[in-house]
VMD Tcl script that builds the backbone (N, CA, C; Angstrom):
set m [mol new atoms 243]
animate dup $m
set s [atomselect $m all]
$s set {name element resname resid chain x y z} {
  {N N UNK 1 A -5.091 2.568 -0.701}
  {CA C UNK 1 A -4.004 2.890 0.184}
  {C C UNK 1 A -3.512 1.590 0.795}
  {N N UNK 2 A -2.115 1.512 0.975}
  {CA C UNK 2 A -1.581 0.354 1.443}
  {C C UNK 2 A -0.309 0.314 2.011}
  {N N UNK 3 A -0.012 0.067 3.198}
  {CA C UNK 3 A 0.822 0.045 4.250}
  {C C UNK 3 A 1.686 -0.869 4.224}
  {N N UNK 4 A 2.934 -0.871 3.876}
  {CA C UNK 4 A 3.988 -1.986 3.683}
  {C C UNK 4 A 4.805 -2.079 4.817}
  {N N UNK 5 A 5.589 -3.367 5.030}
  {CA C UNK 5 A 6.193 -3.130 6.033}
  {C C UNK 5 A 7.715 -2.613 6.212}
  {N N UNK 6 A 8.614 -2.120 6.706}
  {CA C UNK 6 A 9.433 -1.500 6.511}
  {C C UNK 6 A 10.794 -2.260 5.824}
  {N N UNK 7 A 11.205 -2.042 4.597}
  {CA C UNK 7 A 12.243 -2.359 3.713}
  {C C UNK 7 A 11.588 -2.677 2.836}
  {N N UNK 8 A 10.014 -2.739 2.255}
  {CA C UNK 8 A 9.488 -3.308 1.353}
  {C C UNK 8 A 9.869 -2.380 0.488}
  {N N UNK 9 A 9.812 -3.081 -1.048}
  {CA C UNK 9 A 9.864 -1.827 -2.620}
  {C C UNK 9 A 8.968 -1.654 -2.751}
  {N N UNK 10 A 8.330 -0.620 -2.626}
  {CA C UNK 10 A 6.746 0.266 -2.882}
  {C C UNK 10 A 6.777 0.124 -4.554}
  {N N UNK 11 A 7.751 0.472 -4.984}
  {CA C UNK 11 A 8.046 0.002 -6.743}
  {C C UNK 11 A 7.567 -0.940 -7.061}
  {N N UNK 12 A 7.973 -1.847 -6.655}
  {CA C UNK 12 A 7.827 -3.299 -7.253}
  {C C UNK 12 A 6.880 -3.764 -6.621}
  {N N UNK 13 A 6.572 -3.478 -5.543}
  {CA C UNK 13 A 4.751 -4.092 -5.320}
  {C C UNK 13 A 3.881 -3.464 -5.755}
  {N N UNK 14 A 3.779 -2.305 -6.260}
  {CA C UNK 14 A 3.198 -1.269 -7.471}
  {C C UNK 14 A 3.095 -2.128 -8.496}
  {N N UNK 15 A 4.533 -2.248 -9.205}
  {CA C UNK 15 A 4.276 -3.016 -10.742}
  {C C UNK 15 A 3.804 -4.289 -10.470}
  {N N UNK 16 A 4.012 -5.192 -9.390}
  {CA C UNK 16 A 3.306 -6.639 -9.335}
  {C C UNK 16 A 1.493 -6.244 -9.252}
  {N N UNK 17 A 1.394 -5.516 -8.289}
  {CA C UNK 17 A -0.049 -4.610 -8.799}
  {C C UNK 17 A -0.719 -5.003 -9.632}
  {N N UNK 18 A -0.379 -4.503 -10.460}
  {CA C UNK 18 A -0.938 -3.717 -11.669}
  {C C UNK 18 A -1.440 -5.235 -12.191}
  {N N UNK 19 A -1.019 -6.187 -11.973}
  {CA C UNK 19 A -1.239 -7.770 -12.804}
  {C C UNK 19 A -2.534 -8.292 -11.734}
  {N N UNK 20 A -2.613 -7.940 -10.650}
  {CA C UNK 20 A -3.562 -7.985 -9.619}
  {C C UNK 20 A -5.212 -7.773 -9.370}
  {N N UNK 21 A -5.519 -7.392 -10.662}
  {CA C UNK 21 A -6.640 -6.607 -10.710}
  {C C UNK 21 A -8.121 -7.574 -10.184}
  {N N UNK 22 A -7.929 -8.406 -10.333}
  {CA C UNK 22 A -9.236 -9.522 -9.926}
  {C C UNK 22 A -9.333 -9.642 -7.796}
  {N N UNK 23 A -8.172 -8.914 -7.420}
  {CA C UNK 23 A -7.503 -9.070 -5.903}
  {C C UNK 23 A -7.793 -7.305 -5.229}
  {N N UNK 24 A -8.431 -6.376 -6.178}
  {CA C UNK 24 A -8.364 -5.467 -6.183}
  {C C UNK 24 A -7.305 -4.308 -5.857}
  {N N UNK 25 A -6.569 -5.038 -6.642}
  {CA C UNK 25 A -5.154 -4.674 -7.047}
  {C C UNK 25 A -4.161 -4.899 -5.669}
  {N N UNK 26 A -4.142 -6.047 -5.160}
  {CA C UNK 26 A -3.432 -6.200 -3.687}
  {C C UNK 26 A -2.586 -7.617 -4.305}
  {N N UNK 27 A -1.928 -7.961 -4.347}
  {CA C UNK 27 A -1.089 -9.065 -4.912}
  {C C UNK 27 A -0.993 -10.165 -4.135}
  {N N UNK 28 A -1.473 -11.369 -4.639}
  {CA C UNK 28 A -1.823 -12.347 -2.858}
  {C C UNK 28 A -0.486 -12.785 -2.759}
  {N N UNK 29 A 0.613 -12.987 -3.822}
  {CA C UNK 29 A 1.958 -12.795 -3.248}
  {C C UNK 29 A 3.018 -12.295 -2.714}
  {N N UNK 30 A 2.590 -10.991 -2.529}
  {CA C UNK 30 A 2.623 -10.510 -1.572}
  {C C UNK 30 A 2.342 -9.556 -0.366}
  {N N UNK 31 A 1.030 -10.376 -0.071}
  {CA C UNK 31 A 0.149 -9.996 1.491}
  {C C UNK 31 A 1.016 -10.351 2.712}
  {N N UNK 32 A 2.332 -10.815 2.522}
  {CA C UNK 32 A 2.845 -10.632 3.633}
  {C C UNK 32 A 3.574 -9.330 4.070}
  {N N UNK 33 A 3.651 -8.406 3.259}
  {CA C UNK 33 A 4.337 -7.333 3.021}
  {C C UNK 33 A 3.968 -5.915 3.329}
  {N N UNK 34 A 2.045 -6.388 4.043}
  {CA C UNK 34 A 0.873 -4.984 3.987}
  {C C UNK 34 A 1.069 -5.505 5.742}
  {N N UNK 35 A 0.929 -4.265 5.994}
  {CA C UNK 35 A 0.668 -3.863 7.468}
  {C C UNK 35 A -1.062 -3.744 7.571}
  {N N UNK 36 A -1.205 -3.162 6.483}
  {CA C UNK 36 A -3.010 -1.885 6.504}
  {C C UNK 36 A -3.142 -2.007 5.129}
  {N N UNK 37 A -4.244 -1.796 4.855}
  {CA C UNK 37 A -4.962 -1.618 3.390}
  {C C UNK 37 A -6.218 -1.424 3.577}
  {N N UNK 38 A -6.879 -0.639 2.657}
  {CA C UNK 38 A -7.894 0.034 2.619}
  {C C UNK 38 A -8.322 -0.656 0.791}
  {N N UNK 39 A -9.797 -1.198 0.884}
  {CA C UNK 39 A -9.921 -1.892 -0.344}
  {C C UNK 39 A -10.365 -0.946 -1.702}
  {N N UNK 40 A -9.908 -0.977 -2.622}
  {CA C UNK 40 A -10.406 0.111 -4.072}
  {C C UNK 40 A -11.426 0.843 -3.350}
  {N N UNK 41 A -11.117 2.107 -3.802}
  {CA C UNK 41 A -12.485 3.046 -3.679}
  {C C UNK 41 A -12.520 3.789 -4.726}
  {N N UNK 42 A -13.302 3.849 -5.112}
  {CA C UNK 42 A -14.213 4.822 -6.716}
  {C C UNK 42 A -14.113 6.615 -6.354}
  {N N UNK 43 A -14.405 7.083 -7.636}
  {CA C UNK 43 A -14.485 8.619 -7.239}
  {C C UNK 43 A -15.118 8.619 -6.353}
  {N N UNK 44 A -15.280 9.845 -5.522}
  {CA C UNK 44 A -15.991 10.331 -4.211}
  {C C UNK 44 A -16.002 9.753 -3.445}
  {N N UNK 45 A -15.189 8.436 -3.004}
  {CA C UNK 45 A -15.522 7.564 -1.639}
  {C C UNK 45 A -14.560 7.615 -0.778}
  {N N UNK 46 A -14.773 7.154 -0.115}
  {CA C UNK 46 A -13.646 7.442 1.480}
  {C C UNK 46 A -13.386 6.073 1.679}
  {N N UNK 47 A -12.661 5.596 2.260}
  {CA C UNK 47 A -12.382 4.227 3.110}
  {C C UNK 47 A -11.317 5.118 4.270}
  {N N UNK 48 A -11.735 3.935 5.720}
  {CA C UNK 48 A -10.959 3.960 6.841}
  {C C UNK 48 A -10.391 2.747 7.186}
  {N N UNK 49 A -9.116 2.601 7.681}
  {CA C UNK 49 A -8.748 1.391 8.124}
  {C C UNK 49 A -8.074 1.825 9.984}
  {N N UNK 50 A -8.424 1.063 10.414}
  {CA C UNK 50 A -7.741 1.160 11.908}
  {C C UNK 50 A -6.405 0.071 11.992}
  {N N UNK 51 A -5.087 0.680 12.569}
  {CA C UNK 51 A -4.467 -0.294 13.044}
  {C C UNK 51 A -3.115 0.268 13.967}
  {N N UNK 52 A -2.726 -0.863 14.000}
  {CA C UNK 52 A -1.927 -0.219 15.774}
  {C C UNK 52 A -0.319 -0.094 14.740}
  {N N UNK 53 A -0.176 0.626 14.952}
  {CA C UNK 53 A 1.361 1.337 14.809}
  {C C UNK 53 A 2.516 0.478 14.620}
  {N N UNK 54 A 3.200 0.460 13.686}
  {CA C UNK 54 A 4.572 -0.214 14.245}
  {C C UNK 54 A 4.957 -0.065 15.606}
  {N N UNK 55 A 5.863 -0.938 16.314}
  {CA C UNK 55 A 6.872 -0.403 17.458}
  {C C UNK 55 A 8.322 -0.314 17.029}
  {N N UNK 56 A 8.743 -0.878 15.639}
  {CA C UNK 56 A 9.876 -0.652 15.694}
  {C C UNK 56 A 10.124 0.330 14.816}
  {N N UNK 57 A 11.108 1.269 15.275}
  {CA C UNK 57 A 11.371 2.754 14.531}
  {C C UNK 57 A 11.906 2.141 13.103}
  {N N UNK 58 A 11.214 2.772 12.409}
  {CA C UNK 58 A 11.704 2.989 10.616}
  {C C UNK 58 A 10.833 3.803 10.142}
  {N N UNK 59 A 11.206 3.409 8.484}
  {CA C UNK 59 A 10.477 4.458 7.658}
  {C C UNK 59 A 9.110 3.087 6.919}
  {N N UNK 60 A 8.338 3.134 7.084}
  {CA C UNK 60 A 7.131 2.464 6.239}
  {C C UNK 60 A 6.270 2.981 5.193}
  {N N UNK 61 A 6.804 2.446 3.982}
  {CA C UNK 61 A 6.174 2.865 2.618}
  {C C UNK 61 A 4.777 2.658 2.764}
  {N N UNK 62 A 4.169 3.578 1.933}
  {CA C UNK 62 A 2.709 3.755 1.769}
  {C C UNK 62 A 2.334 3.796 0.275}
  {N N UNK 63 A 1.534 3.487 -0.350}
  {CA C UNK 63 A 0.725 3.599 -1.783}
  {C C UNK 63 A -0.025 3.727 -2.010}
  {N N UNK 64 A -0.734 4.110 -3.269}
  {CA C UNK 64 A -2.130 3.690 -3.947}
  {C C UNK 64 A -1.626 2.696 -5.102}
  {N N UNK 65 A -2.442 1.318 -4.964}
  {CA C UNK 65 A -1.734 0.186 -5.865}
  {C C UNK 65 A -2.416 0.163 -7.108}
  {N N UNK 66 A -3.770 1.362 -7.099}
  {CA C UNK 66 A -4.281 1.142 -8.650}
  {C C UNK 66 A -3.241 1.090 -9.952}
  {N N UNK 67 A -3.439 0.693 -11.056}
  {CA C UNK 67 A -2.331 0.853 -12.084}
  {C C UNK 67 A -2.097 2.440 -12.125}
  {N N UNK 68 A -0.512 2.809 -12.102}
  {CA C UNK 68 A -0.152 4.198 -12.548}
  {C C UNK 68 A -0.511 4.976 -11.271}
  {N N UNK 69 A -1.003 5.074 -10.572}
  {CA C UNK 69 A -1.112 6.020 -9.202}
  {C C UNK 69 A -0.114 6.232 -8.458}
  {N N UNK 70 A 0.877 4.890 -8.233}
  {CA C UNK 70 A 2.192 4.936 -7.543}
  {C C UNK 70 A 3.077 6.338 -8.302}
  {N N UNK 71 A 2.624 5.855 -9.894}
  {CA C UNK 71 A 4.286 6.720 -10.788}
  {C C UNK 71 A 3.770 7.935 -10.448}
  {N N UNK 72 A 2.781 8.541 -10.328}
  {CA C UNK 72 A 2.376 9.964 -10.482}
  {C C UNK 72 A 2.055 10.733 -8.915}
  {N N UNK 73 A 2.178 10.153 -8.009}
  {CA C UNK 73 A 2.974 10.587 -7.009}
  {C C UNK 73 A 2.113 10.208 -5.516}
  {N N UNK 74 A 1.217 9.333 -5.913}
  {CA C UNK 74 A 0.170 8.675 -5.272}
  {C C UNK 74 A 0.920 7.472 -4.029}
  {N N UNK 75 A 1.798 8.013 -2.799}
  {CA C UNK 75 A 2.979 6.997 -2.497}
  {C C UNK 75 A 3.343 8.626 -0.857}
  {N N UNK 76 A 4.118 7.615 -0.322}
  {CA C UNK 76 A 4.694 8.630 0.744}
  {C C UNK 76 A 5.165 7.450 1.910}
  {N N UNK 77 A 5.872 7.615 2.775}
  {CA C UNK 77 A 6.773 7.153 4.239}
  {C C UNK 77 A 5.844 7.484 5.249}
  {N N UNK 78 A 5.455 6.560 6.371}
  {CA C UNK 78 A 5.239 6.627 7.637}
  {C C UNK 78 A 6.484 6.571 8.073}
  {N N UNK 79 A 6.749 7.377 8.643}
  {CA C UNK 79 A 8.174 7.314 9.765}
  {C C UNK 79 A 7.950 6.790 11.559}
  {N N UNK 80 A 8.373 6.130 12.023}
  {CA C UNK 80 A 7.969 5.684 13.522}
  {C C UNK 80 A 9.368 5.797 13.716}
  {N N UNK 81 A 9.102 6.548 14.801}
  {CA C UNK 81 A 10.684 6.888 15.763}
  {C C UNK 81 A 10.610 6.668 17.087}
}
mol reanalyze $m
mol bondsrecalc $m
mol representation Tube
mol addrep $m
């Protein structure tokens, strides 16, 4: 799971992804772009991440950056209003 910041392409940091795999699929070009991330987790595991909220109202893309998780519907908006 991974928290972008608002106007980022959840698309295209998906497909840069996917080339990422030694980073556990987080792209060090662009870590300026994650708010939150939660590192790979395997079947059955959980991860938690804590963090403080945007303050400025938008919509903030969310993902799973494994390869192919984004296309199949693994993705959604934090909205802050």
């Amino acid at each position: 799971w991974v928290l972008l910041k608002a106007g980022s392409d959840a698309q295209a940091f998906s497909t840069t992804a996917v080339t990422a795999k030694d980073t556990g699929y987080i792209p060090p070009s662009l870590k300026d772009e994650i708010i939150a991330h939660i590192d790979q987790l395997g079947p059955k595991e959980s991860g938690e991440v804590t963090f403080k909220a945007p303050e400025t109202p938008g919509e903030y893309p969310f993902l799973c950056s494994f390869p192919a998780h984004y296309m199949v519907g693994m993705k959604g908006v934090l909205v802050v209003k």
